[in-house]
MARTILUM-356032 format. One record per residue (C-alpha): residue number from 1; residue in three letters; x, z, y. Coordinates in steps of 0.001 Angstrom, whole numbers, plus 500000, padded with zeros to 6 digits. Layout:
@pos=NUM, code=ALA, u=X, w=Z, v=Y
...
This chain:
@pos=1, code=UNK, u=263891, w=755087, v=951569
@pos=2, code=UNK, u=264124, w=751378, v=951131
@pos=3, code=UNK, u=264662, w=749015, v=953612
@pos=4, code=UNK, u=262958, w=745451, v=953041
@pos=5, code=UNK, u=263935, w=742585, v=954958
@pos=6, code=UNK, u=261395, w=739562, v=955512
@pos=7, code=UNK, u=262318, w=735849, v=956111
@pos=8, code=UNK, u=259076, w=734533, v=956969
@pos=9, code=UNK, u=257558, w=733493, v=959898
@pos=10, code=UNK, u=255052, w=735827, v=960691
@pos=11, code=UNK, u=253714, w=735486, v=964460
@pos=12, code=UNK, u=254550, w=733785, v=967571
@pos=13, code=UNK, u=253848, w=735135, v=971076
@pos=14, code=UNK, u=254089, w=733710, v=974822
@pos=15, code=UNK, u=254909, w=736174, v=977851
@pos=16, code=UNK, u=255109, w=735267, v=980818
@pos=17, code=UNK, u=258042, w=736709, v=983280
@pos=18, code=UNK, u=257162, w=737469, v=986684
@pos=19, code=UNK, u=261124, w=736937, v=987779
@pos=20, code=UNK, u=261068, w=733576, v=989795
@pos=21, code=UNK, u=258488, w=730742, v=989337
@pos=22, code=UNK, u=256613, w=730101, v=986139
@pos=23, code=UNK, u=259078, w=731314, v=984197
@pos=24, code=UNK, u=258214, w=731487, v=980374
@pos=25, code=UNK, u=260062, w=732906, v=977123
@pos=26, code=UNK, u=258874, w=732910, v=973109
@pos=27, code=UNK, u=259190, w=735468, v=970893
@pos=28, code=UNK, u=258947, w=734928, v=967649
@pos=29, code=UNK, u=258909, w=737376, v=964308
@pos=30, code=UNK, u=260676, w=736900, v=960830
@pos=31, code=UNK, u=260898, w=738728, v=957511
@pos=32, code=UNK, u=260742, w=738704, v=953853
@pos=33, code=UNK, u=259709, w=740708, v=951057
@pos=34, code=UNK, u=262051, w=740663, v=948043
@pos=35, code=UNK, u=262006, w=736934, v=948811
@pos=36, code=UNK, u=258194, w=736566, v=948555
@pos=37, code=UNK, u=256097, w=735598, v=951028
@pos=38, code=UNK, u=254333, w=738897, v=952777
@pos=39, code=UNK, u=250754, w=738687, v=955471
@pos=40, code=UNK, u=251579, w=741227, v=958261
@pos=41, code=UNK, u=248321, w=742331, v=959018
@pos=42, code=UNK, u=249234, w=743533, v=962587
@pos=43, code=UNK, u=251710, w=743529, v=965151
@pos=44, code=UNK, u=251475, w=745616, v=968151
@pos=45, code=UNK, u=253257, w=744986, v=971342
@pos=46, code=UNK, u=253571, w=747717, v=973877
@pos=47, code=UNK, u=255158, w=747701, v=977076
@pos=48, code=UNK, u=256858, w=751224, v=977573
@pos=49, code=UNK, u=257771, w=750646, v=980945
@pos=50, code=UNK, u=254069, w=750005, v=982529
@pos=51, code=UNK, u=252043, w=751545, v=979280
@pos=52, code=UNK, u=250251, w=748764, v=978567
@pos=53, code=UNK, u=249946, w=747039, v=974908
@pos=54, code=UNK, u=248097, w=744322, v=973530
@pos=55, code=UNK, u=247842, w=743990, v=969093
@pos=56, code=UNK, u=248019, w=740251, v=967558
@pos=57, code=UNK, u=245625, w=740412, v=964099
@pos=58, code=UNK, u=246662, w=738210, v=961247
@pos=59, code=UNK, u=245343, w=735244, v=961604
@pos=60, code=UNK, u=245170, w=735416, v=965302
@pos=61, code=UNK, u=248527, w=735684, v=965940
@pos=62, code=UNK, u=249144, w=734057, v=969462
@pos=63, code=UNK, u=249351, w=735818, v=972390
@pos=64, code=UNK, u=249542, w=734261, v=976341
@pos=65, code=UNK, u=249190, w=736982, v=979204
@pos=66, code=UNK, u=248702, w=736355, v=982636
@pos=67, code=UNK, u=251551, w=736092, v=985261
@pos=68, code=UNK, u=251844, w=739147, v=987864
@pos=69, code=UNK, u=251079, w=742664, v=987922
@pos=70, code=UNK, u=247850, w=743790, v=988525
@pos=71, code=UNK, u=246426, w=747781, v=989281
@pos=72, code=UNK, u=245669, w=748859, v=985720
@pos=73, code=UNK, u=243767, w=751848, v=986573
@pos=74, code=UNK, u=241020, w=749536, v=988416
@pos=75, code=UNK, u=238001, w=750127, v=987089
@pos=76, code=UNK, u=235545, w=747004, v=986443
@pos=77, code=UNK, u=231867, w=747324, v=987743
@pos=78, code=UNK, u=230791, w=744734, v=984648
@pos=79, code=UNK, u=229902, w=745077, v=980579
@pos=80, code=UNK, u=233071, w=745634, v=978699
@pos=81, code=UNK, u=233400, w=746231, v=974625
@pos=82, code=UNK, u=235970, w=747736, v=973811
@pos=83, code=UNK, u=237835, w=746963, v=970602
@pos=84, code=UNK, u=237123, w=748482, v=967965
@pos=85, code=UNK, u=238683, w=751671, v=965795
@pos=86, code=UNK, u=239736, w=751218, v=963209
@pos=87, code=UNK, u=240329, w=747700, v=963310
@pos=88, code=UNK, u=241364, w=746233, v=960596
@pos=89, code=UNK, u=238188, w=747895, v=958745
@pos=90, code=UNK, u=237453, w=748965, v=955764
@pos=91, code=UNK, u=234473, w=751252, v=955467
@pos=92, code=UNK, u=232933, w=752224, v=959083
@pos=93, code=UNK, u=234612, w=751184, v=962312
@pos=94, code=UNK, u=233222, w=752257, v=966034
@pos=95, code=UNK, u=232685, w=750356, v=968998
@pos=96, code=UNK, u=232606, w=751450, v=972620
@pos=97, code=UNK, u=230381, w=749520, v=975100
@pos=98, code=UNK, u=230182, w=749700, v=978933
@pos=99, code=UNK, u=227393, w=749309, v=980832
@pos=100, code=UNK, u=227637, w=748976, v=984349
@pos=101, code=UNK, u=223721, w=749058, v=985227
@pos=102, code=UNK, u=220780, w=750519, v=983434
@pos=103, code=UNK, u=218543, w=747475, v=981860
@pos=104, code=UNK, u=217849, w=746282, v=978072
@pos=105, code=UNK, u=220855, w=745410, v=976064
@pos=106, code=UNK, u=220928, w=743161, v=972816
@pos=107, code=UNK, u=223735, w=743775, v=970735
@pos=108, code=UNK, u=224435, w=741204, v=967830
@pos=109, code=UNK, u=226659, w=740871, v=965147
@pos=110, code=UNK, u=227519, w=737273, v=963542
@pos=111, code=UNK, u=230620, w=736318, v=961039
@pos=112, code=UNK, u=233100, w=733943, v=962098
@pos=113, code=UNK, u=232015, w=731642, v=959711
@pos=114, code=UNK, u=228531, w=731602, v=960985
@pos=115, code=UNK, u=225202, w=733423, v=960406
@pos=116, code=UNK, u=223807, w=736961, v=961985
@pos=117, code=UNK, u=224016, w=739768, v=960068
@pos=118, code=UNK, u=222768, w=743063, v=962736
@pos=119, code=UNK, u=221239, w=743139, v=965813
@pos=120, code=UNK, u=219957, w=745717, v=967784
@pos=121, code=UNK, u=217477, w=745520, v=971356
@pos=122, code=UNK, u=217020, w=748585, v=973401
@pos=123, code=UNK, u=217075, w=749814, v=977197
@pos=124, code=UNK, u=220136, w=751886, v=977815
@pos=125, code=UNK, u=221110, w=753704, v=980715
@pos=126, code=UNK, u=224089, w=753136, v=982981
@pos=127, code=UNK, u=227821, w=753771, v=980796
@pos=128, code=UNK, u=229659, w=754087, v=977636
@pos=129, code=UNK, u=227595, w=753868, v=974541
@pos=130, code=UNK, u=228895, w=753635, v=971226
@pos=131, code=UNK, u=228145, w=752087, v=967659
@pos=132, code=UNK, u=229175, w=751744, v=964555
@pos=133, code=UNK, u=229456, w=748739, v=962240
@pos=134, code=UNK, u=230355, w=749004, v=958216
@pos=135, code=UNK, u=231157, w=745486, v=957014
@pos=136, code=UNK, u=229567, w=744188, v=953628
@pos=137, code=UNK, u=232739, w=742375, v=953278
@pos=138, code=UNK, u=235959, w=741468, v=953873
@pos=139, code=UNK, u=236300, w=738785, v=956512
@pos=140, code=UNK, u=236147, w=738310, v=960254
@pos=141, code=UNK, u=233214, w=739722, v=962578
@pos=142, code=UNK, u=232226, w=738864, v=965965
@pos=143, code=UNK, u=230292, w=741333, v=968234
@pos=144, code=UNK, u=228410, w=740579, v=971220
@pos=145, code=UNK, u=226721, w=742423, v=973601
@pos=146, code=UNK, u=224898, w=740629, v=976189
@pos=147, code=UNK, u=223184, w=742303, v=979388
@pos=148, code=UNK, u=221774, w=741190, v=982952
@pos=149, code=UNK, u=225529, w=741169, v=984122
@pos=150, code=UNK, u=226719, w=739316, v=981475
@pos=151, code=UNK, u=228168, w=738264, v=977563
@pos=152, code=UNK, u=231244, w=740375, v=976140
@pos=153, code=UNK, u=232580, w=739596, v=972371
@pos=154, code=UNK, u=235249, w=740730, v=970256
@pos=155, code=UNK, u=236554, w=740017, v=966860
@pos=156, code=UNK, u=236446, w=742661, v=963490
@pos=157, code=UNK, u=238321, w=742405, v=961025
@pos=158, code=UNK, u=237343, w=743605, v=957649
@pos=159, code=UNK, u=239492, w=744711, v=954817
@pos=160, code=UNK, u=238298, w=744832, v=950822
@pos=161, code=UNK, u=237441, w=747887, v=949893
@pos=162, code=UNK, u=236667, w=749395, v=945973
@pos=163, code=UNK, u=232974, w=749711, v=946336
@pos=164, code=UNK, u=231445, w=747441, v=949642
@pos=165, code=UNK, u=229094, w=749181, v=951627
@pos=166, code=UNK, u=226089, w=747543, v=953108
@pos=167, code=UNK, u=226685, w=745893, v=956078
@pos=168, code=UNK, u=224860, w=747654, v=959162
@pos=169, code=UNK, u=225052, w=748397, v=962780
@pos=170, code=UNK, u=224295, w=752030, v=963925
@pos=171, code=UNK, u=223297, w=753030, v=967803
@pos=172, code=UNK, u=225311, w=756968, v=968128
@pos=173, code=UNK, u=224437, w=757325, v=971344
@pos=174, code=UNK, u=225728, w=757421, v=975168
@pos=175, code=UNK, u=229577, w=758714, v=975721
@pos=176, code=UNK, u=229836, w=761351, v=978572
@pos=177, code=UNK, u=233511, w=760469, v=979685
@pos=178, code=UNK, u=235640, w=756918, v=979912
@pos=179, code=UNK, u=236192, w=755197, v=976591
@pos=180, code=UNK, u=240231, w=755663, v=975060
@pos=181, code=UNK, u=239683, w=751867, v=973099
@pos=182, code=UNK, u=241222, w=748996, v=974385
@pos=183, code=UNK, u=239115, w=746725, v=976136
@pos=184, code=UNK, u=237982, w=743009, v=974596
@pos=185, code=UNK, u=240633, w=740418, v=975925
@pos=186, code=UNK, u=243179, w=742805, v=976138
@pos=187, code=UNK, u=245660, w=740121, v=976793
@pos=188, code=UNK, u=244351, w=740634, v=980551
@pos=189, code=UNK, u=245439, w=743914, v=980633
@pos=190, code=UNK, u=248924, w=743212, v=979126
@pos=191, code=UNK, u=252107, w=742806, v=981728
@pos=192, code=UNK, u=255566, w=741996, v=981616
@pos=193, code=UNK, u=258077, w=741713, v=984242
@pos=194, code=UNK, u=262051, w=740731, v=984008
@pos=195, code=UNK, u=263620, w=744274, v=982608
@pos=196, code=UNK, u=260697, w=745504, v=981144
@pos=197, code=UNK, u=261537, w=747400, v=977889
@pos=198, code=UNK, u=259006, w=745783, v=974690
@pos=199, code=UNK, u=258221, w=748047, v=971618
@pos=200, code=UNK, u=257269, w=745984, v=968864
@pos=201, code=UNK, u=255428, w=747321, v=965665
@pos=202, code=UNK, u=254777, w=745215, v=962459
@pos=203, code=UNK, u=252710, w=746763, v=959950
@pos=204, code=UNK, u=251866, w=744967, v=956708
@pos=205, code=UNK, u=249696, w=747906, v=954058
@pos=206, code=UNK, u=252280, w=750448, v=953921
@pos=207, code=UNK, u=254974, w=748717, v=955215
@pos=208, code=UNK, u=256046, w=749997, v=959193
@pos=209, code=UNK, u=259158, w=748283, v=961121
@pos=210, code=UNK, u=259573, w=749339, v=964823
@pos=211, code=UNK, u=261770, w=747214, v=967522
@pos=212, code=UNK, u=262330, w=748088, v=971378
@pos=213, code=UNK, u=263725, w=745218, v=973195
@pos=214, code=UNK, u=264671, w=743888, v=976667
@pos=215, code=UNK, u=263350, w=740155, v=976065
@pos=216, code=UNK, u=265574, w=738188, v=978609
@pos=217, code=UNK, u=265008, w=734439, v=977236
@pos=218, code=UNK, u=263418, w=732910, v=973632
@pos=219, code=UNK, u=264494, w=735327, v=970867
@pos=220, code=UNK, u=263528, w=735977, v=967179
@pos=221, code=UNK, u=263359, w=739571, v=965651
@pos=222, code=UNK, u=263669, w=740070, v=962319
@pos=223, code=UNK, u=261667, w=743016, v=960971
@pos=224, code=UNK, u=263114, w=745171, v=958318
@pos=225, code=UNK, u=259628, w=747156, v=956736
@pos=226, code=UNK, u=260850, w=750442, v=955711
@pos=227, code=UNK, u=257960, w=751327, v=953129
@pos=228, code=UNK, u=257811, w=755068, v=953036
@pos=229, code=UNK, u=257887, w=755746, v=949375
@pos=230, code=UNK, u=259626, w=759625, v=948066
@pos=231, code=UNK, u=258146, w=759766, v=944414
@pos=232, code=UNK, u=259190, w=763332, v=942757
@pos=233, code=UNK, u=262146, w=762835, v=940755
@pos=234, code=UNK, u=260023, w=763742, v=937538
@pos=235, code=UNK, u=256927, w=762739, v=937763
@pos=236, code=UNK, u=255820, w=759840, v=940212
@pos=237, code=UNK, u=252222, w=759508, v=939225
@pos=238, code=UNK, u=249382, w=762215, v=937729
@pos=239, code=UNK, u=245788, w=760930, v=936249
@pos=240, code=UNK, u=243625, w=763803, v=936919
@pos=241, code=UNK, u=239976, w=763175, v=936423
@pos=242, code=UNK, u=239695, w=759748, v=936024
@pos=243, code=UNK, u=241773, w=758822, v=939304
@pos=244, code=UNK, u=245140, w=758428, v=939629
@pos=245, code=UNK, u=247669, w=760430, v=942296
@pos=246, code=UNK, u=250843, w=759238, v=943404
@pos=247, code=UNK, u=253538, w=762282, v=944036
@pos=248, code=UNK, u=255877, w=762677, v=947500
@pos=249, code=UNK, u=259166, w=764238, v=947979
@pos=250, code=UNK, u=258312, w=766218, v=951187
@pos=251, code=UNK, u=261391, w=767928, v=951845
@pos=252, code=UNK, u=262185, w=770395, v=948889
@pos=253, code=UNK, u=258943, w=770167, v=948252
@pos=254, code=UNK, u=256463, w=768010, v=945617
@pos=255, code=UNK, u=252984, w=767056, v=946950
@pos=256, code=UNK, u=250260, w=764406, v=945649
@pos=257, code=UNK, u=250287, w=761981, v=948447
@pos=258, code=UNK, u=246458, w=761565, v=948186
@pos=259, code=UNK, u=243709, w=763713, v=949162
@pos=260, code=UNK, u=242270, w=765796, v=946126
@pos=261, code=UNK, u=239224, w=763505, v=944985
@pos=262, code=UNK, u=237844, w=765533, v=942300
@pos=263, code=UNK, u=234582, w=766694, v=941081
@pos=264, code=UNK, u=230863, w=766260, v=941058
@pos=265, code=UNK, u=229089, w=765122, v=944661
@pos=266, code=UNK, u=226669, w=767443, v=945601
@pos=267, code=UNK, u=224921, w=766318, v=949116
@pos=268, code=UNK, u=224373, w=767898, v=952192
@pos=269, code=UNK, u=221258, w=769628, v=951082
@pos=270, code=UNK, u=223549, w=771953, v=948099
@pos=271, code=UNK, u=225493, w=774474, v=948470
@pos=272, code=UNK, u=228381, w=774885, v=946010
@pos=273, code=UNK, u=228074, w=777537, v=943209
@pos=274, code=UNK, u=230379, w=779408, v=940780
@pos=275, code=UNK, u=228798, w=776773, v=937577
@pos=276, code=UNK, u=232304, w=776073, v=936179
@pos=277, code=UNK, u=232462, w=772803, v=937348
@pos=278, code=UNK, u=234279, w=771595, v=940265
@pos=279, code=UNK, u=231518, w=770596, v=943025
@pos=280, code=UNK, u=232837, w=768375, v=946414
@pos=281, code=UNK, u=230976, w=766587, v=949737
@pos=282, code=UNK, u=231406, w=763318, v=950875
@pos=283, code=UNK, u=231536, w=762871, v=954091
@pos=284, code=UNK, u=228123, w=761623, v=955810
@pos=285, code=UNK, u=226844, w=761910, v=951668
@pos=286, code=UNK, u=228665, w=758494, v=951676
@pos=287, code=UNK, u=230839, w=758480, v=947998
@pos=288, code=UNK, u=232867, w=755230, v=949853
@pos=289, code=UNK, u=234482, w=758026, v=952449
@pos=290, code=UNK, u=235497, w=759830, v=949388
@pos=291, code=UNK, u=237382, w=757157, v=947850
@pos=292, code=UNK, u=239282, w=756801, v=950952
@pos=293, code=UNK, u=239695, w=760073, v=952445
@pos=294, code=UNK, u=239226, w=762388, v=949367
@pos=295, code=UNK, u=236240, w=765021, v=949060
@pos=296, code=UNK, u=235629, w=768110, v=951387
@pos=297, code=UNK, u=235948, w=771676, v=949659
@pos=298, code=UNK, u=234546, w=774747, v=950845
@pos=299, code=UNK, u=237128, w=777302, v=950202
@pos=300, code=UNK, u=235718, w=779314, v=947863
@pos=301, code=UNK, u=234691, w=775845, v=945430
@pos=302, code=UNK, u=238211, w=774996, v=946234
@pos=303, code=UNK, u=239903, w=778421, v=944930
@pos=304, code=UNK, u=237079, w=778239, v=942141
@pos=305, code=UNK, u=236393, w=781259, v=943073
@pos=306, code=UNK, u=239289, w=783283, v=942974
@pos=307, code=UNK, u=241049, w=785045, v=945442
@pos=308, code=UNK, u=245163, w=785272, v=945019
@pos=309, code=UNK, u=247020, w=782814, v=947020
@pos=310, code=UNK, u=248696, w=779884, v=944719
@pos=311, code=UNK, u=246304, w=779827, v=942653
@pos=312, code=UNK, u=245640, w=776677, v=940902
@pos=313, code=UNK, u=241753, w=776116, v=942126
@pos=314, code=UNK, u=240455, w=772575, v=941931
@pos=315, code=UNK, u=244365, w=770970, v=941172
@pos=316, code=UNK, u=245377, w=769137, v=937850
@pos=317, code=UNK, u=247267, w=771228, v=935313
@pos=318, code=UNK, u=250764, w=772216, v=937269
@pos=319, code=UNK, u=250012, w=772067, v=940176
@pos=320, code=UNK, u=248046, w=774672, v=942437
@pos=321, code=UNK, u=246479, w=775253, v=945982
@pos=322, code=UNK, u=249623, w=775668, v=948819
@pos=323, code=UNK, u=249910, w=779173, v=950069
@pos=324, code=UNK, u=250642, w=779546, v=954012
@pos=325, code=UNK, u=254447, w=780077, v=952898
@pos=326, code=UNK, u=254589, w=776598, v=951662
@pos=327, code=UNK, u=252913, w=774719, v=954891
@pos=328, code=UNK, u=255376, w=776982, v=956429
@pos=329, code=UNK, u=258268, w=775496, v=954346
@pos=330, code=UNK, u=256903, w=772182, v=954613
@pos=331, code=UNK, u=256676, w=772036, v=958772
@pos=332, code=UNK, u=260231, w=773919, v=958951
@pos=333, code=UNK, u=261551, w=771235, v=957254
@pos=334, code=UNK, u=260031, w=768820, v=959031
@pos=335, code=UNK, u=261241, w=769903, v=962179
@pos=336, code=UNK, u=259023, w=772357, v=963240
@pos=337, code=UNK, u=255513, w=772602, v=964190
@pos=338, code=UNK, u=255771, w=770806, v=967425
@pos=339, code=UNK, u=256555, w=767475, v=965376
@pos=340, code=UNK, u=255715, w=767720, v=961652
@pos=341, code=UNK, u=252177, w=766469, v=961913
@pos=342, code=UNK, u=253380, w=763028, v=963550
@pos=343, code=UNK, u=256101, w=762767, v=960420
@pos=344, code=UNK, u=253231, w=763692, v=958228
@pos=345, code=UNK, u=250307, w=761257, v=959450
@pos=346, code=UNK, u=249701, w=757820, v=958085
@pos=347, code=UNK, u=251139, w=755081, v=960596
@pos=348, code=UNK, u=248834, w=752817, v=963151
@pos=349, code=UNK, u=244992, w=752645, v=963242
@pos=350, code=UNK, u=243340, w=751936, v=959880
@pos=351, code=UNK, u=242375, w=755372, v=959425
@pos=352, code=UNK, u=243129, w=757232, v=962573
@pos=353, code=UNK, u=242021, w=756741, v=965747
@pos=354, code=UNK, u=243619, w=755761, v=969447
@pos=355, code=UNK, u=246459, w=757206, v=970244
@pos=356, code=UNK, u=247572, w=758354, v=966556
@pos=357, code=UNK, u=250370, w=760911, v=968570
@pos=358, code=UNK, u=253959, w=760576, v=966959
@pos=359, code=UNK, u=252914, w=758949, v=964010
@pos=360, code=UNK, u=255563, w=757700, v=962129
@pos=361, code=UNK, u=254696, w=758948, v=958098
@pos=362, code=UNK, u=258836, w=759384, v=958040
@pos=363, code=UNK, u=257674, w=762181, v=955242
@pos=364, code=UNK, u=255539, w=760262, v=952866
@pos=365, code=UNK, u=252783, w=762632, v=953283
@pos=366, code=UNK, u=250334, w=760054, v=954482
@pos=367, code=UNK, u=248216, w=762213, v=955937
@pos=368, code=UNK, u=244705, w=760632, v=956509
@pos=369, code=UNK, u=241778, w=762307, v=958992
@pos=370, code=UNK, u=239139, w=762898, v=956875
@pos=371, code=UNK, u=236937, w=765040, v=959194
@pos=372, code=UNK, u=235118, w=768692, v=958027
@pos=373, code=UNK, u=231785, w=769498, v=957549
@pos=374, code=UNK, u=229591, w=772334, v=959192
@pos=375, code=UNK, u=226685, w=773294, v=957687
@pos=376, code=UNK, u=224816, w=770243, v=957036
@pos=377, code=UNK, u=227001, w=767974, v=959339
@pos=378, code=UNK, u=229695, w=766014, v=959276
@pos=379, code=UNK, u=232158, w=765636, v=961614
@pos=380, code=UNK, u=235482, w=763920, v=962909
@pos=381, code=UNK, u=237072, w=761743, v=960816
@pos=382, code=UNK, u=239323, w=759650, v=962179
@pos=383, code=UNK, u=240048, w=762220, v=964602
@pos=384, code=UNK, u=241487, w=764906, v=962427
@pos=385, code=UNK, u=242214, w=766168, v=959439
@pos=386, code=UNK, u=241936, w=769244, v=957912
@pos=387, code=UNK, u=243823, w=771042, v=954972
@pos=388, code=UNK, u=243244, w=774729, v=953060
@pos=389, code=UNK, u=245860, w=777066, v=952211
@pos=390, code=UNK, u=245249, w=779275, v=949832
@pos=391, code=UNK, u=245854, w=782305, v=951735
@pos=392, code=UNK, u=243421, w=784786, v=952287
@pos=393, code=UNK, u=242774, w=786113, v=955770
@pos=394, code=UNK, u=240500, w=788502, v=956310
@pos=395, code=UNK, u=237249, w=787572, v=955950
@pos=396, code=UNK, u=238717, w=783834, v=956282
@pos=397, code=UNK, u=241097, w=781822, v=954761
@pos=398, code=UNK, u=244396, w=779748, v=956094
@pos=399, code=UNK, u=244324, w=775719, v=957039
@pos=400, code=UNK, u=246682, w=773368, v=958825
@pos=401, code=UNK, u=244956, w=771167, v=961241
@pos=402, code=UNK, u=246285, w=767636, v=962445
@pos=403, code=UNK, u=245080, w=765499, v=965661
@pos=404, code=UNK, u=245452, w=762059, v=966315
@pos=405, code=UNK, u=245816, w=763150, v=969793
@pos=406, code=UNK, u=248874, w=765311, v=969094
@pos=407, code=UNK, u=252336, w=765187, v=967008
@pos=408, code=UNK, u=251899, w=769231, v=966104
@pos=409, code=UNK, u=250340, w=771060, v=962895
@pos=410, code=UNK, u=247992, w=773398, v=964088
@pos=411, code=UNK, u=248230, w=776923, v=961779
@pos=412, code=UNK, u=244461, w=778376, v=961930
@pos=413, code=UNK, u=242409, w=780665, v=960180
@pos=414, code=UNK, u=238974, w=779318, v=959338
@pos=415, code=UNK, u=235246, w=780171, v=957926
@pos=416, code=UNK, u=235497, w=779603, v=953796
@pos=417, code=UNK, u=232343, w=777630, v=954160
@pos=418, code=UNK, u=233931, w=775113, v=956180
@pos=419, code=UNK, u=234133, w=771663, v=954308
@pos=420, code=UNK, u=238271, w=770564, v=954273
@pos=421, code=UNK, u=240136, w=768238, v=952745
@pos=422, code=UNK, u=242604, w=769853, v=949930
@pos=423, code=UNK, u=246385, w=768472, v=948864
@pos=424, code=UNK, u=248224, w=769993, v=945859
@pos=425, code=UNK, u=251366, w=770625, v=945282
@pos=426, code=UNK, u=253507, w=771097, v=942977
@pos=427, code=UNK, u=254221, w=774538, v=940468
@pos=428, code=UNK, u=257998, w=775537, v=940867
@pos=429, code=UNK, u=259781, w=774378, v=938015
């Protein structure tokens, strides 16, 4: 593990103290990266004491929230957009709107720097619909949504990606509960009284530092980024098929860090066959999810079709498919079911959704959600992700199922025509 401290000046927020009068205190964030100047793309600021947070994006990076405590479970009777998830973006982020009457809604989308680039006009019914945006490319976003009760906006951010998608704007439909995002303006929503403990979180790519604090007056925190990085002793990196894998030390154990991205696309329509070539799905029959999040294997395409646990499937040349023994291993190691999945998921919200339970990638695993498909469908990425063991049972085979609503690995048996995500590891040596 190495530690990296930064001597920059990276963001500078107000809060406002609710202890006597207008009483005001800065805080202010340093580091330093090898000496070189380093963009934090985010820090979050959450308030453990009343569970409220608020998230300064790089460039906006100035915070002011209002004095006194108000009833945070009110619920507003007006529109409200709800920040986005992922956010920083890179291929598809989703929006949450509330509407607090039935009527026509427009819905545009404009960059910062001027011009329209979606828009969408419909009559919706009363409450929480949702969208979802893909950015052409990588700069700021603003969304609007404007109704008979009003205008609400908030601000995307969009990351470069390998290949850029088009830029569009998707209606999915009306929500049947409350929305989990955080609300546009969420500096409203953000208190802090004298004694309140302050969890700071400064992320910058793979780079996580965490500080809890008791601000009393002006103070500067220095954030050391510990950049979760185990490469095997022997072999850090494997080209396998034209892409290249990086290798973790997960306990005793070697894994590729990355998602297995191997093989010939086949779409929704196909079903994979024993052809002696290695077949995979993209998620929504989009090849950009696959670059992120890896393809999704039915079992069978994933064992190549045969049937004794360890074998080597769809995995580069020493390396094979884990067996149930070796998640076992893995989670033991980790601390136990209860806990490995938070030390195994990738940190913050790039790739996972609200809350992101326990994650703190202390393994290197860098688990990312990629979703499943059934049938024809795909289904919940960002929201979980799903890996095969290679372990028969039954009729079914072994996976290991992670949440972003839960620290815990989930054992499970599963249908072999299920569409998971697959991680190698390593042949003992």
């Amino acid at each position: 593990m190495k530690l990296i401290s930064f001597q920059i000046a990276l963001a500078f927020c107000t809060l406002s103290c609710i202890a006597t009068g207008q009483n005001t205190i800065t805080l202010s964030f340093t580091g330093m990266d090898r000496s070189n100047y380093a963009k934090t793309d985010t820090i979050k600021i959450h308030n453990t004491v009343r569970n409220c947070d608020t998230t300064l994006f790089w460039p906006d990076t100035v915070l002011s929230v209002t004095v006194g405590i108000r009833d945070l479970t009110m619920v507003k009777e007006d529109l409200q957009v709800f920040q986005n998830v992922p956010n920083p973006v890179r291929e598809n982020t989703s929006i949450s709107v509330y509407l607090p009457l039935s009527g026509n809604v427009d819905v545009n989308v404009s960059r910062l720097s001027g011009g329209l680039v979606s828009s969408f006009n419909r009559q919706l019914k009363k409450g929480f619909h949702t969208f979802l945006f893909s950015p052409g490319s990588a700069e700021t976003y603003v969304f609007t949504a404007i109704c008979q009760s009003g205008m609400k906006s908030i601000k995307i951010v969009a990351l470069p990606v390998a290949a850029s998608p088009v830029c569009r704007l998707e209606y999915r439909g009306i929500e049947n509960g409350p929305s989990v995002m955080k609300p546009s303006g969420t500096t409203d929503k953000f208190f802090f009284a004298s004694g309140d403990e302050l969890q700071f979180t400064g992320i910058t790519d793979k780079y996580v530092a965490i500080i809890n604090s008791v601000p009393h007056t002006d103070t500067l925190y220095r954030f050391d980024f510990t950049h979760f990085d185990f490469p095997c002793s022997r072999v850090t990196t494997v080209t396998y098929m034209g892409q290249t894998y990086h290798t973790v030390q997960a306990g005793s154990q070697c894994w590729l860090r990355e998602n297995l991205n191997a093989g010939r696309e086949i779409d929704s329509t196909q079903i994979p066959s024993n052809n002696h070539s290695i077949e995979k799905y993209c998620y929504n029959d989009d090849k950009n999810y696959c670059m992120v999040y890896g393809g999704l294997y039915t079992w069978n395409e994933m064992m190549q079709y045969a049937t004794a646990e360890g074998a080597r499937g769809i995995c580069p040349a020493g390396w094979h498919i884990p067996a149930d023994a070796e998640w076992i291993t893995l989670t033991d190691e980790l601390g136990s079911i209860k806990v490995a999945g938070g030390k195994m998921k990738e940190i913050d919200f790039d790739h996972w959704a609200h809350p992101n339970t326990g994650a703190d990638n202390s393994s290197g695993f860098t688990a990312l959600p990629g979703g499943y498909r059934l049938g024809r469908d795909s289904q919940d990425i960002y929201m979980y992700a799903h890996f095969w063991s290679s372990t028969p049972v039954g009729n079914q085979a072994g996976a290991r199922a992670l949440s972003s609503q839960t620290a815990e690995v989930s054992p499970l048996p599963e249908t072999t025509n299920l569409g998971f995500s697959v991680r190698c590891i390593r042949d003992s040596q």
